[in-house]
Residue frames as a rotation matrix with the C-alpha (Angstrom) as fourth column:
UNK 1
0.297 0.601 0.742 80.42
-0.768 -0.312 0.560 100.39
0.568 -0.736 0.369 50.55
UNK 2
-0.892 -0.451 0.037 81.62
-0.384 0.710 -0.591 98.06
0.240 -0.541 -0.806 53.77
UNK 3
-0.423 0.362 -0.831 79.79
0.260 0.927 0.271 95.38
0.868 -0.101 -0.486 54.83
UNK 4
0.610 0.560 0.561 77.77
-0.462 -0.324 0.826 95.41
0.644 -0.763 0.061 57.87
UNK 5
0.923 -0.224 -0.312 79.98
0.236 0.972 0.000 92.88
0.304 -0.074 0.950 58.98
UNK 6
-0.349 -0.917 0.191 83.45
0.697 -0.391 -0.601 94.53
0.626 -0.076 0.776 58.72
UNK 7
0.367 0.655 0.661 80.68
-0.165 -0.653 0.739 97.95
0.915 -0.380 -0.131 60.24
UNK 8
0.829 0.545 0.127 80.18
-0.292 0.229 0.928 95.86
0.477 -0.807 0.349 63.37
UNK 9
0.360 -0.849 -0.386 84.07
0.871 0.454 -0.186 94.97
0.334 -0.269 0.903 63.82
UNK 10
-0.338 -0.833 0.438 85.18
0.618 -0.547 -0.564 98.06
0.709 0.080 0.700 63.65
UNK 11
0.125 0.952 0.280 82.37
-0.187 -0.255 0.949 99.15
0.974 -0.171 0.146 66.40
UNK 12
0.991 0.126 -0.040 83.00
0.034 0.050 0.998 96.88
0.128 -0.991 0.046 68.62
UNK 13
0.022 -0.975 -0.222 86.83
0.905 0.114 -0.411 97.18
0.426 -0.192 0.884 68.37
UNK 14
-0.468 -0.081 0.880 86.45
-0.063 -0.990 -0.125 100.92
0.882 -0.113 0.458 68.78
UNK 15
0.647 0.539 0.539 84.12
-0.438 -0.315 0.842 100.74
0.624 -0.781 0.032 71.93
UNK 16
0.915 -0.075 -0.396 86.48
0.330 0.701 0.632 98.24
0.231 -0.709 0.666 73.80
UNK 17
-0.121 -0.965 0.232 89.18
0.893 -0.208 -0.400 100.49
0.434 0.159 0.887 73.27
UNK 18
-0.070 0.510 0.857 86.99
-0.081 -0.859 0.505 103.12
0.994 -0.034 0.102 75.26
UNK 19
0.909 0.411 0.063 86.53
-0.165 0.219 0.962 100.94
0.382 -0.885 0.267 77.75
UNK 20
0.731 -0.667 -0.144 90.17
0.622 0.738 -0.263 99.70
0.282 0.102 0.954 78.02
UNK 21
-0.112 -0.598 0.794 92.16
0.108 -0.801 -0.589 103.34
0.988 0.020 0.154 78.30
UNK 22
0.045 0.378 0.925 90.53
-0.475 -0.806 0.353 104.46
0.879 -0.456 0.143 81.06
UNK 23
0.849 -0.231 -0.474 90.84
0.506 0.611 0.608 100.71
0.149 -0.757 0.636 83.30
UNK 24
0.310 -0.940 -0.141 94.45
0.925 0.333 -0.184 100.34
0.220 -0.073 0.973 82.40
UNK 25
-0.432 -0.827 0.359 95.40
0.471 -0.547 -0.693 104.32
0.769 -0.131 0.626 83.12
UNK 26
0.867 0.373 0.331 93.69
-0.157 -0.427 0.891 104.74
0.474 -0.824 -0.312 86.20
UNK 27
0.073 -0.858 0.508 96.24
-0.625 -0.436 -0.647 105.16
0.777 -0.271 -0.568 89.47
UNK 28
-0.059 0.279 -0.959 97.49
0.479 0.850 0.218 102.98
0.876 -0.446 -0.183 92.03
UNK 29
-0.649 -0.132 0.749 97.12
-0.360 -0.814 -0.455 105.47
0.670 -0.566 0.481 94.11
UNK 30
0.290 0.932 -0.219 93.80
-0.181 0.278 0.943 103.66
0.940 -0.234 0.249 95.25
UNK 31
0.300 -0.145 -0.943 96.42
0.542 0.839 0.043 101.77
0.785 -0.524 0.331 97.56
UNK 32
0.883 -0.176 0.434 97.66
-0.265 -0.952 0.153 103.80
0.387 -0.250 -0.888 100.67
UNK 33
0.159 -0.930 0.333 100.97
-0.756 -0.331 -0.564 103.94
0.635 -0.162 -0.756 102.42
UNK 34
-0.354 -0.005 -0.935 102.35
0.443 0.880 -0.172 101.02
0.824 -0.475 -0.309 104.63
UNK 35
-0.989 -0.140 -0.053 100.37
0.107 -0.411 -0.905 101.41
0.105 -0.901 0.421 107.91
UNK 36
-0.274 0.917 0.289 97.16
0.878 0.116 0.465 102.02
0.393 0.381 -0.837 108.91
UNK 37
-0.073 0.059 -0.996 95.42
0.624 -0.776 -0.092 105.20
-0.778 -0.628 0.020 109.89
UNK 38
-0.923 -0.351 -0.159 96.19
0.210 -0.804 0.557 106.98
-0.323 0.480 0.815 106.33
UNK 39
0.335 0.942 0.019 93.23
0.545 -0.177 -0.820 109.06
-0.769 0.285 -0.572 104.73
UNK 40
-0.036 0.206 0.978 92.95
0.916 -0.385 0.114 110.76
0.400 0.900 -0.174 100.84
UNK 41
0.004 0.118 -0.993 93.65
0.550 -0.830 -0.096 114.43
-0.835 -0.546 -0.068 101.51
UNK 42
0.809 0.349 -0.473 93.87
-0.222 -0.563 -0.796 115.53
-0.544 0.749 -0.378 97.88
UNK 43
0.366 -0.632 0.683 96.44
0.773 0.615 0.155 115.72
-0.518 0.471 0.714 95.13
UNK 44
0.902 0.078 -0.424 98.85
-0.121 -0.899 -0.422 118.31
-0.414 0.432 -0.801 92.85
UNK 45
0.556 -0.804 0.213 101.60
0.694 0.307 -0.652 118.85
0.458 0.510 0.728 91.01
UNK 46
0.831 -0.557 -0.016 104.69
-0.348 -0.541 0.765 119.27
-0.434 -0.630 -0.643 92.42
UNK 47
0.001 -0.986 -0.168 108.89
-0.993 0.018 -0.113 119.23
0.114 0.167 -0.979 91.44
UNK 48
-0.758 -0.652 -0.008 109.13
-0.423 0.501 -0.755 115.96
0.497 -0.568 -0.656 94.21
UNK 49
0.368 0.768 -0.523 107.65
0.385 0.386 0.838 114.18
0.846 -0.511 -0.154 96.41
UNK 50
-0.524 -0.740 -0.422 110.06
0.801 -0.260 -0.539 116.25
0.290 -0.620 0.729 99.01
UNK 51
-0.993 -0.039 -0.114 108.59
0.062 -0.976 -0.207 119.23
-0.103 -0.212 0.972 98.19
UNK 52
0.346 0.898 -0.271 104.58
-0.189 0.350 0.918 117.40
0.919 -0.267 0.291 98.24
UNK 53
0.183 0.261 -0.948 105.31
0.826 0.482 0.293 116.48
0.533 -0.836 -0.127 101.82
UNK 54
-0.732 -0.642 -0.227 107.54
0.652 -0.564 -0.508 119.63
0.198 -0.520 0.831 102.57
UNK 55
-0.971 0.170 0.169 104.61
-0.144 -0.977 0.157 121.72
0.191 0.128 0.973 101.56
UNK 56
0.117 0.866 -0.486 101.56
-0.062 0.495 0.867 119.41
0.991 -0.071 0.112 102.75
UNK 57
-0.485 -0.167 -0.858 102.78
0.742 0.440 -0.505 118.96
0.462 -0.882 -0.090 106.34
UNK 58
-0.951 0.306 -0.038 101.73
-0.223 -0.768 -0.600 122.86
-0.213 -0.563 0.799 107.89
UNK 59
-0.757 0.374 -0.536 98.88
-0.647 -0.322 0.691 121.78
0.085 0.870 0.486 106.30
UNK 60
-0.181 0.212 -0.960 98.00
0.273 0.949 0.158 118.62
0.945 -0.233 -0.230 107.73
UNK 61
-0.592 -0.288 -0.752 99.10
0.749 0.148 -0.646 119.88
0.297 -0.946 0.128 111.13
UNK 62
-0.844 0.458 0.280 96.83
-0.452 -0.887 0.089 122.68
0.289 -0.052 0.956 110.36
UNK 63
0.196 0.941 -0.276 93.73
-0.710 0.331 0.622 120.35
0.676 0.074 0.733 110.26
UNK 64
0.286 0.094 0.954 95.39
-0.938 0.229 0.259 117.57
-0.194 -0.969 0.153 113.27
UNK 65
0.921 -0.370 -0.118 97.08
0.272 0.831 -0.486 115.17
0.278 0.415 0.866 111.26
UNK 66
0.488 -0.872 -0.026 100.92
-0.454 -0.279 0.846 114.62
-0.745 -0.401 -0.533 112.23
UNK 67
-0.258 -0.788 0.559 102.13
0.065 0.563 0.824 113.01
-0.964 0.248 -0.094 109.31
UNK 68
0.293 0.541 -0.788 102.12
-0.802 -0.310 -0.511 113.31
-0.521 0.782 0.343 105.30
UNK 69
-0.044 -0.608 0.793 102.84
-0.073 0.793 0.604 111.15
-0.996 -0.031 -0.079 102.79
UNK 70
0.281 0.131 -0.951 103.14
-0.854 -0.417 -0.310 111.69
-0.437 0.899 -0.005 99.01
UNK 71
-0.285 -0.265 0.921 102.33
0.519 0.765 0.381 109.27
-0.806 0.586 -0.080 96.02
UNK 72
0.829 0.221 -0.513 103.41
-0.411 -0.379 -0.829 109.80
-0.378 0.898 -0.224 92.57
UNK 73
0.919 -0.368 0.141 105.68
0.392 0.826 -0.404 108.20
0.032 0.426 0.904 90.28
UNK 74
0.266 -0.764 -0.587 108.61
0.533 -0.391 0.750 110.94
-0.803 -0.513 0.304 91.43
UNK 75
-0.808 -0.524 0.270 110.00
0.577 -0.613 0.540 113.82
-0.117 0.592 0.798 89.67
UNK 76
-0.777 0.574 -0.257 107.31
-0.627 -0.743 0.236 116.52
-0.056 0.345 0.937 88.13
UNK 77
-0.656 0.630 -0.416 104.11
0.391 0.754 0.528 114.86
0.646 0.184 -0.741 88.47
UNK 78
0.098 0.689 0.718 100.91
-0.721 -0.448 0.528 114.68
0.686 -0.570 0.453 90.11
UNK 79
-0.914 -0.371 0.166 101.08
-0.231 0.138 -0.963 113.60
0.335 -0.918 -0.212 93.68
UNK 80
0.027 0.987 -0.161 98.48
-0.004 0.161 0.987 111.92
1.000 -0.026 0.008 95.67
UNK 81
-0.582 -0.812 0.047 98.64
-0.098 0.013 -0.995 112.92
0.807 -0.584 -0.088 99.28
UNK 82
0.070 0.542 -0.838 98.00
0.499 0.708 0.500 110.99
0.864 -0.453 -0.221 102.28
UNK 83
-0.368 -0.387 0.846 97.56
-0.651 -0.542 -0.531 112.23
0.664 -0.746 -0.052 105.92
UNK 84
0.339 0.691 -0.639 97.20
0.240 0.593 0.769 110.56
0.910 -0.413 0.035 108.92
């Protein structure tokens, strides 16, 4: 039988490792694009970040935004796209 001791190690190692995933793989998406003006329009997966802006712009311009801007780390990926 373990110890309470060894119990309580392996407890709190395990909970801080709960807390710890989820900081470190959050996105920097938080940050927006150089400029000001940009707003959080949503996010998907796409090929590019070409083809996130190519296919976000009618879209934008649909709702009165002239400009897109797509973050993601490039290639296949989710995209976080800005409009402004």
């Amino acid at each position: 039988m373990k110890s309470w001791r060894s119990r309580i190690t392996v407890g709190l190692a395990v909970g801080a490792a709960a807390i710890a995933v989820p900081l470190t793989a959050t996105s920097a998406a938080a940050v927006p694009p150089p400029g000001s003006g940009w707003h959080v329009a949503g996010g998907m997966t796409y090929d590019s970040k070409g083809q996130c802006e190519a296919e976000e712009l009618p879209y934008a311009q649909q709702n009165g935004y002239d400009e897109v801007w797509c973050d993601g780390p490039g290639g296949r990926a989710e995209y976080t796209v800005w409009v402004r």
